[in-house]
C-alpha angles and dihedrals in degrees: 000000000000122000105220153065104308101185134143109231109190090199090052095044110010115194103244093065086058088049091051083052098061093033086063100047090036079064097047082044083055097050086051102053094249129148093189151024124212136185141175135228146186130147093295098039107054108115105094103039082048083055095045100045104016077236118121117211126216146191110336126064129255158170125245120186127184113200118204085235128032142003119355110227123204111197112197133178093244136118122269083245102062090033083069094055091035081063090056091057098040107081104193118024151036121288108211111189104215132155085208102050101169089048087058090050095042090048084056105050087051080053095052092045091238126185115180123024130183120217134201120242086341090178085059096043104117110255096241082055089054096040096051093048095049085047100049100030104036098156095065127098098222121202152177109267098168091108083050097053092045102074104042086049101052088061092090113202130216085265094062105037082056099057097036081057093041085055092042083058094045093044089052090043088057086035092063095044090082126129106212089194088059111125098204135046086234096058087047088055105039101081091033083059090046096055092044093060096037085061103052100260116159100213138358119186104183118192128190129204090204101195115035090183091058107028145349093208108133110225130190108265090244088073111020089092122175110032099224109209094278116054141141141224129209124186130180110192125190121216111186089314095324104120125187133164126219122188123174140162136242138189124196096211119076098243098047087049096054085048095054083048088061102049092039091058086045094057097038089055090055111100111181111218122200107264100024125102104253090180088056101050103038083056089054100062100032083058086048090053092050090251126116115228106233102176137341129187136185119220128203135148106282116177113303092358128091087208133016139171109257100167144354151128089314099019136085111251104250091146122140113219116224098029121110106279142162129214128205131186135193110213129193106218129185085256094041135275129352121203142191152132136189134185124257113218 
């Protein structure tokens, strides 16, 4: 389960913000002849079912359905017990504990004498929750709403730009914890983790590329070993449902420390605009700066996801200016990689 603080704050996420939510999608829903939404969830997917209820799931996987009309359930494979909490955290609709969570939503749409049902990412819906809606509700046309769910999501509301900001704050704050004399990649992390709880984030996964001459492949802490003298950090931090990712570099000698500086001030200036070629220009200044672009990605919710690559060097530009983003690049220096990424708010 999640590690950190799990709490509902009216004054972060009102309710009425989460009701304007589904009141947006129930009227795409509308437009598109559907009687209900439905997404999945499990630890790595999230993102959607914690928009749509200011609830974040964890851990274990469920089912979320979004009638046009009426409550909204969220069944979930958890105990009666945490179902209970979870109703304390979940500020509009039912919690149904369920080891079969798609049986229970499918039950329910048969109840409903529903027709036609939208679901999230259905290519992606694991086949025992399919199996278990078409079984239990056979009389329903089920189909892909993903293209649905994009664009009201997208449309990021005053609740969720504070609390990825809030999360910006609490990943720079980590971020400048480090110990650039640390040997290993666990003493580096240790305080950064610390902070990170202490503050009420829901979730930090830190990754260290522990040797920038030699990669700039990111590893799990537990088996990056020796930090070299060039080495990066990245750190995705989660605030009540609001994710970002932060990578920087760091060089243990004076001069390449000045030159990562200098990279670093360089990157943090550059503000992508939509229509303009971001490859191009990123390779510009980098070149300008003696450096050779390798790779460069934008992240944003997408779907399930909290973040998920929507364009970049070798992806299709699907990105939505103005909402939340982050942006990572992957540099070739004179000494080796560079790395980094910061959020855009």
């Amino acid at each position: 389960m999640r590690r950190g603080l799990m709490a509902w704050d009216a004054n972060e996420v009102p309710v009425a913000t989460i009701e304007a939510r589904q009141a947006r999608l129930r009227e795409a829903m509308r437009a598109q002849g559907l009687e209900a939404f439905i997404a999945y969830t499990n630890i790595a997917r999230p993102a959607a079912v914690s928009w749509m209820s200011g609830f974040t799931p964890y851990w274990s996987e469920g089912v979320y359905c979004l009638p046009l009309e009426g409550t909204p359930v969220f069944a979930t494979a958890l105990s009666k017990r945490v179902a209970e909490w979870i109703s304390t955290v979940m500020a509009v609709g039912e919690v149904a504990p369920t080891p079969q969570p798609g049986v229970v939503i499918g039950k329910l749409l048969a109840e409903k004498g529903i027709s036609k049902a939208g679901i999230l990412e259905l290519d992606e819906l694991p086949a025992k929750q399919a199996t278990a809606l078409m079984q239990n509700a056979p009389g329903v046309n089920f189909t892909d709403a993903a293209d649905l769910f994009h664009p009201i999501r997208t449309q990021v509301d005053d609740a969720e730009r504070a609390l990825v900001r809030h999360a910006a704050k609490l990943a720079a704050e980590c971020m400048n914890k480090v110990d650039v004399e640390a040997a290993s990649a666990q003493d580096l992390i240790a305080p950064c983790e610390l902070h990170a709880r202490l503050s009420g984030a829901e979730e930090i996964f830190i990754a260290v590329a522990p040797d920038l001459s030699k990669s700039a492949t990111l590893k799990r802490t537990d088996t990056a070993g020796e930090l070299a003298d060039t080495f990066a950090l990245r750190i995705s931090l989660a605030y009540k449902a609001g994710w970002v990712r932060l990578t920087r570099s760091f060089a243990r000698t004076a001069m390449g420390a000045t030159d990562f500086d200098r990279l670093q001030q360089m990157f943090d200036d550059f503000q992508p605009q939509a229509g303009q070629s971001i490859d191009g220009m990123l390779r510009q200044i980098f070149a300008d700066n003696g450096a050779t672009l390798k790779s460069w990605q934008l992240e944003q919710p997408r779907g399930g996801y909290p973040l998920a690559i929507v364009a970049g060097s070798e992806v299709s530009n699907t990105w939505t200016a103005g909402a939340p983003s982050v942006m990572g690049v992957d540099v070739e220096t004179a000494s080796g990689h560079w790395l980094a990424a910061r959020p855009l708010l």
